[in-house]
C-alpha positions as CSV (number, residue, x, y, z in Angstrom):
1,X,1.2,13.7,-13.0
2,X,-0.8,16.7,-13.6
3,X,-5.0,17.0,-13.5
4,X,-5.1,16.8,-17.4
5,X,-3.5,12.8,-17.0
6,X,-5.8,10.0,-16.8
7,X,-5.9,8.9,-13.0
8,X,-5.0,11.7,-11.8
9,X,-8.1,12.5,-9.0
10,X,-7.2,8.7,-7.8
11,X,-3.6,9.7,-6.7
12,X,-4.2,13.6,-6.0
13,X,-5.2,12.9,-2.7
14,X,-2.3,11.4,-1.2
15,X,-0.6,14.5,0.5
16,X,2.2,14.3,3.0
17,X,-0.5,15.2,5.8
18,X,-2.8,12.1,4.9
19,X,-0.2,9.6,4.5
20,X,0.7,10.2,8.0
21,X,-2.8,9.4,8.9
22,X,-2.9,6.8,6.3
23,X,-2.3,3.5,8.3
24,X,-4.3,4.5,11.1
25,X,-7.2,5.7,9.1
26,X,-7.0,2.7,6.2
27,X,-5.8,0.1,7.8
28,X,-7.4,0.8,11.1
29,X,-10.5,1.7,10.5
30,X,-11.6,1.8,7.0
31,X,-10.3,-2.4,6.6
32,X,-11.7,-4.1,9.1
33,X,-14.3,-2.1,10.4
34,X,-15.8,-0.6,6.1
35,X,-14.6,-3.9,4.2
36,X,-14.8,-6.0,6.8
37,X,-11.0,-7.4,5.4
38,X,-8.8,-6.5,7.6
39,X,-4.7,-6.2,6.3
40,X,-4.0,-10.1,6.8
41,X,-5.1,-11.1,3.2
42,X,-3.0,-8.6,1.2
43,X,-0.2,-9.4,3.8
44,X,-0.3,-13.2,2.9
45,X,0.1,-12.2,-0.5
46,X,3.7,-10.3,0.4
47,X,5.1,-12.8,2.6
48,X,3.9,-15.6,-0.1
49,X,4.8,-13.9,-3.4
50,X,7.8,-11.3,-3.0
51,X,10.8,-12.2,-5.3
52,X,14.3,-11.5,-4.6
53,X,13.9,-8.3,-7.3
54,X,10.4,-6.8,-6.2
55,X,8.5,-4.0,-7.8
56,X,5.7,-2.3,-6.2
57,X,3.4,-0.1,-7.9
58,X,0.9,2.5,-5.8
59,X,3.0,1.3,-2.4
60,X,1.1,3.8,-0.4
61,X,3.0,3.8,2.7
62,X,4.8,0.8,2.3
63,X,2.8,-1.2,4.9
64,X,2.7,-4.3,3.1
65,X,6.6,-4.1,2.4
66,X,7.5,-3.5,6.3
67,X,5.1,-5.9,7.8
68,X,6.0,-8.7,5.3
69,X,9.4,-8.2,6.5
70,X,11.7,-9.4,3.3
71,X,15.1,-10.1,3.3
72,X,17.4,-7.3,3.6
73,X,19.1,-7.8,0.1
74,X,15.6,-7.4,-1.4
75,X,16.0,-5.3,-4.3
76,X,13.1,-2.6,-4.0
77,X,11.3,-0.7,-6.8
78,X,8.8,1.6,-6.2
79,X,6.4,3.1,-9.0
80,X,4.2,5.9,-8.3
81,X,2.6,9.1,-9.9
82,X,2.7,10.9,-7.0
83,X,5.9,12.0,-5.5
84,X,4.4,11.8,-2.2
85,X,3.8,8.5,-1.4
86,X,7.6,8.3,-3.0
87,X,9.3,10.6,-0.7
88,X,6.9,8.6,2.3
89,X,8.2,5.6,1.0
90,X,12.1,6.0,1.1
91,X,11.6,6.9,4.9
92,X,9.2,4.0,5.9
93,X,11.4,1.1,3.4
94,X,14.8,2.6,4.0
95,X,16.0,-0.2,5.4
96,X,15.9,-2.1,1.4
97,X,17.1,1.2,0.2
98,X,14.2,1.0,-2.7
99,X,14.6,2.3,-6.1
100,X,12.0,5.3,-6.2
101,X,10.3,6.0,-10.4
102,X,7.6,8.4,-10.5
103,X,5.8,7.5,-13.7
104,X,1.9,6.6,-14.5
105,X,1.4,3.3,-14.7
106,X,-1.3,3.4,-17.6
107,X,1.9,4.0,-19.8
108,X,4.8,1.9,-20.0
109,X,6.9,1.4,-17.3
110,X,10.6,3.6,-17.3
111,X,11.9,0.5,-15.2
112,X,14.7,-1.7,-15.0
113,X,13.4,-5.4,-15.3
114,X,12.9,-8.2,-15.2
115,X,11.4,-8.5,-11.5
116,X,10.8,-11.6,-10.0
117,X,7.4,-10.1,-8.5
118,X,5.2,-7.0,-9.0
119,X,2.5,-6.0,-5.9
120,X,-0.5,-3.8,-7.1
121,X,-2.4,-3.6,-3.5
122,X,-5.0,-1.6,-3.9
123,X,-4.7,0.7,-6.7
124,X,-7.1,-1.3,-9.6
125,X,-10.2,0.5,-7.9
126,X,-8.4,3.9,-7.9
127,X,-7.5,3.7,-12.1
128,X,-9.8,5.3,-14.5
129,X,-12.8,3.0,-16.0
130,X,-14.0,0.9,-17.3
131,X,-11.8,-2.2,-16.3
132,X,-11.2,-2.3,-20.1
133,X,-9.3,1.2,-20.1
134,X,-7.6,0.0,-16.4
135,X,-6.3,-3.5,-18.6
136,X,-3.1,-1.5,-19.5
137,X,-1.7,-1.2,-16.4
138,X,-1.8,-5.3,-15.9
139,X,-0.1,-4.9,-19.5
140,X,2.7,-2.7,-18.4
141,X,3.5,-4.4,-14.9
142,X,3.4,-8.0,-17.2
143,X,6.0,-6.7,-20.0
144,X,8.6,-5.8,-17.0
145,X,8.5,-9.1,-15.6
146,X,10.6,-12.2,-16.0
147,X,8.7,-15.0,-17.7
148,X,8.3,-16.9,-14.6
149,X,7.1,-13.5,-12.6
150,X,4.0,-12.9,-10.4
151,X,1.9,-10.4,-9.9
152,X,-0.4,-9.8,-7.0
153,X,-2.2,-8.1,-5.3
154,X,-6.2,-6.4,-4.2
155,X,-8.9,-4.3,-5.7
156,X,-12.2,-3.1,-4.5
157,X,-15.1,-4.0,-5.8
158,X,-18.0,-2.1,-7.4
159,X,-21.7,-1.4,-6.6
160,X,-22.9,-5.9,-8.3
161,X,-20.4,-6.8,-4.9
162,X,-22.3,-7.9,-1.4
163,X,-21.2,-4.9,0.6
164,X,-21.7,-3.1,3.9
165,X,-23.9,-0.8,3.6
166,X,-21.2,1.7,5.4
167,X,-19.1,0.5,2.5
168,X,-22.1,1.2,-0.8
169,X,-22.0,4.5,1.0
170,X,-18.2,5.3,0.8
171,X,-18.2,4.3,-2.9
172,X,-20.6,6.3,-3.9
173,X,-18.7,9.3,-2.2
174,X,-15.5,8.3,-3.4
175,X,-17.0,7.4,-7.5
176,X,-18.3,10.9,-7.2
177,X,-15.6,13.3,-5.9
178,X,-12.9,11.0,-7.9
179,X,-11.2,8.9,-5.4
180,X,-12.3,5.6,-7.1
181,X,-13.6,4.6,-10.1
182,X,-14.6,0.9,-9.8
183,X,-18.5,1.4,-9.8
184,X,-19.0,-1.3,-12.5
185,X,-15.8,-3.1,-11.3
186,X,-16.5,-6.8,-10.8
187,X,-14.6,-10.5,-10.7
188,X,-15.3,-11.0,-14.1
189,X,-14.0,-8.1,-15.6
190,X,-10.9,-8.2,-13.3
191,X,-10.3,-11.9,-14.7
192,X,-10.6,-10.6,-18.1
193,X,-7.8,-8.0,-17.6
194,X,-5.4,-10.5,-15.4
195,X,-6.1,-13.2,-18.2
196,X,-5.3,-10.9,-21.0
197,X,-1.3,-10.3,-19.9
198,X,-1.4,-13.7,-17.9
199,X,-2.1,-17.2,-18.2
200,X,-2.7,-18.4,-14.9
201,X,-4.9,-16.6,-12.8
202,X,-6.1,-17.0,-9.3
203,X,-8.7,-14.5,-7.2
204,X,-10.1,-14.6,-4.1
205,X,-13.1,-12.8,-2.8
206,X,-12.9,-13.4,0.8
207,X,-15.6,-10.6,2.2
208,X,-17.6,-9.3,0.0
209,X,-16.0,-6.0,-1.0
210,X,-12.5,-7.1,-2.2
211,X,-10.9,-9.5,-4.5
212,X,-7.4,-10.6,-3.9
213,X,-5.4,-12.4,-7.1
214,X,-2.4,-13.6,-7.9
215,X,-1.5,-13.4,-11.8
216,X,1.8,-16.1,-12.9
217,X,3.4,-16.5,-16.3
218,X,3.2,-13.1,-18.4
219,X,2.0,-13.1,-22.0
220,X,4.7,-12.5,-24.6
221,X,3.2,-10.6,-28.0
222,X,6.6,-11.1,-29.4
């Protein structure tokens, strides 16, 4: 992905140096102590929702993946711009030996489906708006799984949802340098965009800052 690409200041920052840092700093800190989350929601979601032929788009470091602990003959497929957060990710997840695509997931997916599952942890509030625009990426993880597939996974919410205030502060940071760009993201629009590649659609807001869904039965236009 180069800066001309659509998304491209939400993956930019993810250099080797920070995804070392990543768990500590995200998972550590910025969850429980910024979101007041924590990692056990979008953990449930792994150890409740991972098919036998898994693909994970925006893995980060793999986290999720490790501490859900699949079975070993998991079949892994990792989808990311950034080649980063791939190379990261064959080290952490070697044990599944995962399939490793760099590729944008606002355009189709070069993939080899159908998957069973599909995680999406954590990437909605990082795609360019509005949540219209981010709709194709639903639309592009839904056409590569099988009819009975799931996708899952947690967003941030924008400026409408009852955060901390250290949390309003981080957004507006990360709206204005780029990192995010979920200001007017809410639970309505991210129904709307779940719904339009889905028909059954589940999301929890737990704390105030994210929403956790879980998206069944893709849409089929043909």
């Amino acid at each position: 992905m180069d800066a001309s690409q659509p998304g491209y200041k939400g993956f930019k920052e993810y250099t080797p140096g920070f995804l070392r840092r990543y768990d500590a700093f995200v998972v550590g800190f910025m969850a429980p102590r910024v979101w007041k989350m924590g990692a056990g929601p979008g953990l449930e979601l792994y150890q409740n929702h991972m098919g036998q032929r898994h693909l994970d788009v925006g893995p980060g470091t793999g986290y999720f993946i490790v501490e859900a602990k699949p079975p070993a003959d998991t079949e892994l497929t990792l989808v990311d711009a950034n080649p980063n957060v791939l190379e990261h990710c064959k080290t952490t997840l070697a044990t599944w030996e995962p399939t490793t695509v760099e590729a944008n997931v606002l355009e189709p997916l070069p993939v080899d489906g159908p998957f069973d599952s599909a995680g999406l942890a954590h990437v909605i509030h990082c795609l360019p708006g509005p949540m219209t625009a981010k709709a194709k990426a639903i639309e592009h993880i839904a056409a590569v799984l099988s009819d009975d597939g799931v996708l899952f996974g947690g967003t941030i919410l924008g400026m409408s949802a009852d955060h901390t205030w250290a949390a309003r502060a981080f957004l507006r940071i990360t709206n204005f340098q780029g990192g995010f760009d979920n200001r007017n993201d809410d639970v309505d629009g991210l129904r709307e965009i779940l719904e339009a590649s889905f028909r059954d659609v589940e999301i929890d807001v737990p704390t105030g800052s994210a929403a956790y869904f879980v998206a069944r039965n893709p849409r089929r236009t043909t």
